[in-house]
C-alpha positions as CSV (number, residue, x, y, z in Angstrom):
1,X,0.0,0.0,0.0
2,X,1.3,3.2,-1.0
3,X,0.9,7.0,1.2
4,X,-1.3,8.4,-1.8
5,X,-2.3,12.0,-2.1
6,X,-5.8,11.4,-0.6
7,X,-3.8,10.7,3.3
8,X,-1.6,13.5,2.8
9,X,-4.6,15.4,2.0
10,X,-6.5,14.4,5.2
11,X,-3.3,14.7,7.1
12,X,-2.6,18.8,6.0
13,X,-6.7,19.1,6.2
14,X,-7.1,17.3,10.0
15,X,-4.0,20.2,11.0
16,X,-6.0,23.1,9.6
17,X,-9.2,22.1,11.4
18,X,-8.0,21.4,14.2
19,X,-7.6,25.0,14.9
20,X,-11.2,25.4,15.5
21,X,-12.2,22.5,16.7
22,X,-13.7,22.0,20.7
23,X,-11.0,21.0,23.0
24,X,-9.9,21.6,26.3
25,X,-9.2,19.9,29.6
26,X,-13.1,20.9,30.6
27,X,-14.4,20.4,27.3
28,X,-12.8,17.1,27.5
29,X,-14.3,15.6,30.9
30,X,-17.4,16.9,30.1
31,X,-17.9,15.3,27.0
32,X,-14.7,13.4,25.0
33,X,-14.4,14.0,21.2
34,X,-13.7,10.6,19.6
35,X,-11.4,12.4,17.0
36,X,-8.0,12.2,16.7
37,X,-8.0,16.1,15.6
38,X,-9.4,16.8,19.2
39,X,-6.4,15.7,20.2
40,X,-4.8,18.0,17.8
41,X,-6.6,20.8,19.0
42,X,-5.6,20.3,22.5
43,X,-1.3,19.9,21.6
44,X,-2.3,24.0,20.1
45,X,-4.6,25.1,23.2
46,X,-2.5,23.3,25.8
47,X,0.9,22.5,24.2
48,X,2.2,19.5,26.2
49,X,-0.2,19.3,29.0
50,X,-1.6,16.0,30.4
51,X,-4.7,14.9,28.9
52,X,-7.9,15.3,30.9
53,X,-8.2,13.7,33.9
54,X,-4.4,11.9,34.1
55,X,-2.1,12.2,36.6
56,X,-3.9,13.1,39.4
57,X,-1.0,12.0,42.3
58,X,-3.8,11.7,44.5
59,X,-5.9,9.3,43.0
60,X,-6.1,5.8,45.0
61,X,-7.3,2.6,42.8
62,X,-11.0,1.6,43.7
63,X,-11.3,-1.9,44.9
64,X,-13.5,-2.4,41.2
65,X,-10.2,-1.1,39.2
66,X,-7.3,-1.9,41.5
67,X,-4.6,-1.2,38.8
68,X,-4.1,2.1,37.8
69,X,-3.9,2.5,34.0
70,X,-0.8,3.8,32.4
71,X,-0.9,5.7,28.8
72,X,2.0,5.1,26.4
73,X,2.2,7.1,23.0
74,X,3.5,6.4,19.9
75,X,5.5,9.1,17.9
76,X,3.5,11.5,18.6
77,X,2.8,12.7,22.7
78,X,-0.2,12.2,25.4
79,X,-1.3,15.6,25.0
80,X,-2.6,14.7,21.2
81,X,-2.7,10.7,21.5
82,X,-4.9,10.3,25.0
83,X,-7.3,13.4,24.9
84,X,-10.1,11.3,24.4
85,X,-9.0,7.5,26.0
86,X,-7.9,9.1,29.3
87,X,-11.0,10.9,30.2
88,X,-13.1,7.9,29.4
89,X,-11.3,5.8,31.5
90,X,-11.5,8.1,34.4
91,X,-15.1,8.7,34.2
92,X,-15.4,5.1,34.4
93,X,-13.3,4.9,37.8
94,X,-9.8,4.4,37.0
95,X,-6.8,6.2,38.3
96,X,-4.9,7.4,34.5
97,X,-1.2,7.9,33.9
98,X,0.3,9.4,31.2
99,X,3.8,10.7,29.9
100,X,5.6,11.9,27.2
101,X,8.8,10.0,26.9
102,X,11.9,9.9,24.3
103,X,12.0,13.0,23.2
104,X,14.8,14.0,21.1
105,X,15.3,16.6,17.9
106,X,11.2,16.8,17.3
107,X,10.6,19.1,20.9
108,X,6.9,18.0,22.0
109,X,7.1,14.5,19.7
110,X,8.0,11.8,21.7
111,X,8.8,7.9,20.7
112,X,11.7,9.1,19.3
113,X,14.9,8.0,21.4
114,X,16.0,4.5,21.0
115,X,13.8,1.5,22.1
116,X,16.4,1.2,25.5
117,X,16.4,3.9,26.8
118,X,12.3,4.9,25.6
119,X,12.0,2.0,27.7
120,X,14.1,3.0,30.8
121,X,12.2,6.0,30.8
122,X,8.6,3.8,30.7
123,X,9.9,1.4,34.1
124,X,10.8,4.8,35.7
125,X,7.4,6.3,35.2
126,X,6.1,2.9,36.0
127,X,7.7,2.6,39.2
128,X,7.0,6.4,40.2
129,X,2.5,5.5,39.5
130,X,3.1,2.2,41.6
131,X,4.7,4.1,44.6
132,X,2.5,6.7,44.3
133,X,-0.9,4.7,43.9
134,X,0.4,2.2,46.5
135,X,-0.3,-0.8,44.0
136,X,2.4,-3.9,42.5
137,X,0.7,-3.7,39.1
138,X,-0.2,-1.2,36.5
139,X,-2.0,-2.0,33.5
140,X,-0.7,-0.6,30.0
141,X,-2.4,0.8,26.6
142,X,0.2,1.7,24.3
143,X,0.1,3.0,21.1
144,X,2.3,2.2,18.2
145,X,5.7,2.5,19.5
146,X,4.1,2.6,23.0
147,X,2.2,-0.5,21.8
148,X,6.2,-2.2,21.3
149,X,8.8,-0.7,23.3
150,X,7.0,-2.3,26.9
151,X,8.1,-5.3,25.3
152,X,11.7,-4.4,26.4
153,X,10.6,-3.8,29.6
154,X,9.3,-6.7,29.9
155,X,11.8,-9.1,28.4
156,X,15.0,-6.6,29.9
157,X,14.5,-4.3,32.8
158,X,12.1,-6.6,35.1
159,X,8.7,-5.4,34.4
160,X,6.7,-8.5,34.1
161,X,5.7,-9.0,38.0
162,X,4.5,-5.4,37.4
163,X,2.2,-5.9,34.6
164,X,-1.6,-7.1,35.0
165,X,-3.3,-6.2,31.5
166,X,-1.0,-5.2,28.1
167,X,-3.3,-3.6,25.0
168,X,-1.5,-2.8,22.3
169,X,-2.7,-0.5,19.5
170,X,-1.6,-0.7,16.0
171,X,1.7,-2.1,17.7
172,X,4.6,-3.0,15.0
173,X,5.4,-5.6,17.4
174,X,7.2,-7.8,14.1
175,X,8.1,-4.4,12.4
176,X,7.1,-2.1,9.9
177,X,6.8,-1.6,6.3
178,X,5.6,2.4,6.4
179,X,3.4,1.3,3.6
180,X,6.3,0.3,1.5
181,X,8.2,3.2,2.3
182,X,10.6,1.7,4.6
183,X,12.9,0.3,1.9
184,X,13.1,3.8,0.2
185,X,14.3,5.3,3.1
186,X,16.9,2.7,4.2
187,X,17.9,2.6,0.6
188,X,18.2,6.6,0.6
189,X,20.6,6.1,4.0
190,X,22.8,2.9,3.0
191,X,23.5,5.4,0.3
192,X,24.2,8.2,2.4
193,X,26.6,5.7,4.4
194,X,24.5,6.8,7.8
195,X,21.9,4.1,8.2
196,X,23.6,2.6,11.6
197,X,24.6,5.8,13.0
198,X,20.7,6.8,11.9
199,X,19.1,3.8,13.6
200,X,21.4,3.7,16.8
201,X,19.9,6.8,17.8
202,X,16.1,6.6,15.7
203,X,14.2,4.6,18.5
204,X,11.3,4.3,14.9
205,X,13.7,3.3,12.7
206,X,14.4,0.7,15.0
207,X,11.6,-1.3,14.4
208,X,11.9,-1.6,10.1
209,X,12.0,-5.2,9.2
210,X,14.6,-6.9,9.9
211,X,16.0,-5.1,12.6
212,X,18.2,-6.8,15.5
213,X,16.1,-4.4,18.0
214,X,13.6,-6.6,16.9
215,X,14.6,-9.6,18.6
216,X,15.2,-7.7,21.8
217,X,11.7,-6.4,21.8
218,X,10.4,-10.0,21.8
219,X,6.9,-9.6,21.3
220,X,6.3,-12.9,23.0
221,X,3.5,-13.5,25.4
222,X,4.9,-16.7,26.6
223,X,7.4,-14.7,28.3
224,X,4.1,-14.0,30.7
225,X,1.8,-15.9,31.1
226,X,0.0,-14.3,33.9
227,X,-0.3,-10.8,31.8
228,X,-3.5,-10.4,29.6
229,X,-2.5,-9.5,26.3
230,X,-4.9,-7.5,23.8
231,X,-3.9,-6.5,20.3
232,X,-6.2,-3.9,18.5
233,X,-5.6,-3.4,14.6
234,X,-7.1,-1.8,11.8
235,X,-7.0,-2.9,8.3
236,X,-6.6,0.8,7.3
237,X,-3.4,1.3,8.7
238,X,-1.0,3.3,7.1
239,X,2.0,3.7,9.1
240,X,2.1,0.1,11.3
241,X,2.1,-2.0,8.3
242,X,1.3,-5.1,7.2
243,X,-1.5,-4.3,10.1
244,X,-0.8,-8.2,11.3
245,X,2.3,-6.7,12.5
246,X,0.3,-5.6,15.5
247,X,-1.3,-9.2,16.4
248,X,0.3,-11.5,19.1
249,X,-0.1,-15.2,19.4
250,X,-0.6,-17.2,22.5
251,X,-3.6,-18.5,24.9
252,X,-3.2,-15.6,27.6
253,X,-3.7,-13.1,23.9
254,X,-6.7,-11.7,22.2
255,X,-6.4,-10.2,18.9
256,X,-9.3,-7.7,17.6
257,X,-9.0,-6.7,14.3
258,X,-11.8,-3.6,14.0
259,X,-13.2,-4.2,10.9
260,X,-14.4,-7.3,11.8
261,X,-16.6,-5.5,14.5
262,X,-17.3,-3.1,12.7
263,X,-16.7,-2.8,8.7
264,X,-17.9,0.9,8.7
265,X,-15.0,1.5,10.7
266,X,-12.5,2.7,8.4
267,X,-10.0,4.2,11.2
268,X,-6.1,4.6,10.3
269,X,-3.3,4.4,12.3
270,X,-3.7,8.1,14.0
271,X,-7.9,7.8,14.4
272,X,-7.4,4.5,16.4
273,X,-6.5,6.3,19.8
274,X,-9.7,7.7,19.6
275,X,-12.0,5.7,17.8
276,X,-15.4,4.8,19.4
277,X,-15.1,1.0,19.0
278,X,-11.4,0.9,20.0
279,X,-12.6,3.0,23.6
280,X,-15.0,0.5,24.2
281,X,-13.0,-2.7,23.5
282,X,-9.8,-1.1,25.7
283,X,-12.6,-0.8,28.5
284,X,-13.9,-4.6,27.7
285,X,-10.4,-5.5,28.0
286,X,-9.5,-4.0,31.6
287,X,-12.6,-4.8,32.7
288,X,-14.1,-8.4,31.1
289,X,-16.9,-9.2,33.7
290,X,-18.5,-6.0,32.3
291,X,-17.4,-6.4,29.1
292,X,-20.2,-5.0,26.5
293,X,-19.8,-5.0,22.4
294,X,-19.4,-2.1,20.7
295,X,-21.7,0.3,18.9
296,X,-20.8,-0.3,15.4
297,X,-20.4,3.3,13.4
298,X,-19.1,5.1,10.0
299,X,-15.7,6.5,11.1
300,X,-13.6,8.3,8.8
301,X,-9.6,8.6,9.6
302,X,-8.3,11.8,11.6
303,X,-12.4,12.7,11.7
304,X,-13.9,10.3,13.8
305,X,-17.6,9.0,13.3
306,X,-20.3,10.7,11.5
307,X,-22.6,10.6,14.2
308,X,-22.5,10.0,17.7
């Protein structure tokens, strides 16, 4: 699958309405925006603020949700990737987490530091919610890179006993293609003579096929057994491709692919954070004994549904 014109388009277009579109920390709790340019809206109103209701120091986990949840972005930051996950999630009870980690050349974009040390800062955050909360276990929902990188924190810096639930959304956990761009751009650096120096320090470029990062990473449930693993993928993803690249395999996994919930779900890679059906089953998932399906919709990428 190529980037065409039509997603650069939407991409340039989501920016310039973002501008105008409702957002804000009250705006937020009252009533989340399942858009992804909400999020957009709040990175220009409140440049690199938590997203609604996260962080609250205070908070103390409710016998009901005795992990607190913990928000991991992609390349992107919480401000823009949690503005509508984080204040669902506290209105239903839970105490919410969020940080922007691995910063580097791109200011407010995180993700971008390599996979160690994106992941040194993750069990450091980690660490700082369970002393604060009181609790041994967290529960995660990452995004993309936020989906992987716990991986190595998992397999390398002791964070399985600290785990209870793992989502991952639109994860390269096996790599990623870029929608065939990948190749171009590693050919473009082998030619250049910098592609190690690049990917040493490119935490993303990290993750192209074939990577020895890979292999660290280990997306491998067996590793443990006693986490619940959920994988949540869209067929219309552009940027974690092939979009298997975000399933797992294992008996303690369960793989959602949205479509086939919902095939008027055409969400890409950036939507997904924020996309109605993908709120409900990250909700499902940390809490199965209420577990309800999910109100099938048209969603458009960077938009969000039609009608809600």
């Amino acid at each position: 699958m190529r980037i065409s014109r039509r997603w650069i388009a939407a991409l340039v277009a989501s920016v310039a309405m973002a501008a105008c579109w409702p957002a804000g920390s009250a705006a937020a709790e009252e009533s989340p925006t399942y858009s992804y340019l909400s999020g957009l809206a709040a990175q220009l109103t409140g440049p690199s603020q938590p997203p609604p209701g996260a962080n609250d120091w205070s908070c103390r986990p409710a016998a009901a949700h005795p992990s607190p949840v913990v928000l991991l972005h992609g390349l992107s930051n919480d401000t823009i990737t949690w503005n509508t996950l984080s204040p669902v999630l506290v209105a239903a009870g839970y105490c919410v987490f969020s940080t922007t980690y691995g910063t580097g050349p791109l200011g407010p974009i995180g993700a971008i530091s390599p996979v160690p040390e994106s992941a040194r800062q993750i069990a450091d955050f980690i660490d700082r919610v369970r002393a604060a909360t009181g609790v041994s276990k967290v529960d995660l929902v990452g995004h993309s890179m936020g989906g992987a990188i716990p991986f190595y924190y998992l397999n390398h810096l002791g964070g399985v006993p600290n785990v209870d639930d793992y989502i991952a959304l639109a994860a390269p956990l096996h790599g990623s293609t870029l929608s065939g761009t990948d190749a171009l751009f590693s050919s473009v650096l082998d030619a250049l003579g910098v592609r190690d120096a690049v990917a040493e320090r490119c935490g993303p470029c990290q993750v192209s096929p074939g990577s020895p990062m890979l292999d660290l990473i280990n997306p491998d449930p067996a590793i443990a057994p006693d986490i619940h693993f959920t994988t949540i993928v869209s067929r219309y993803d552009q940027i974690a491709t092939p979009y298997t690249t975000g399933l797992l395999d294992g008996p303690n996994v369960r793989n959602i692919v949205l479509q086939d919930l919902c095939p008027t779900d055409y969400t890409e890679h950036y939507e997904l954070t924020a996309d109605p059906v993908t709120v409900r089953e990250v909700l499902n998932a940390l809490d199965p004994a209420n577990a309800r399906p999910a109100d099938c919709a048209v969603v458009l990428p960077y938009i969000g549904p039609l009608a809600r």
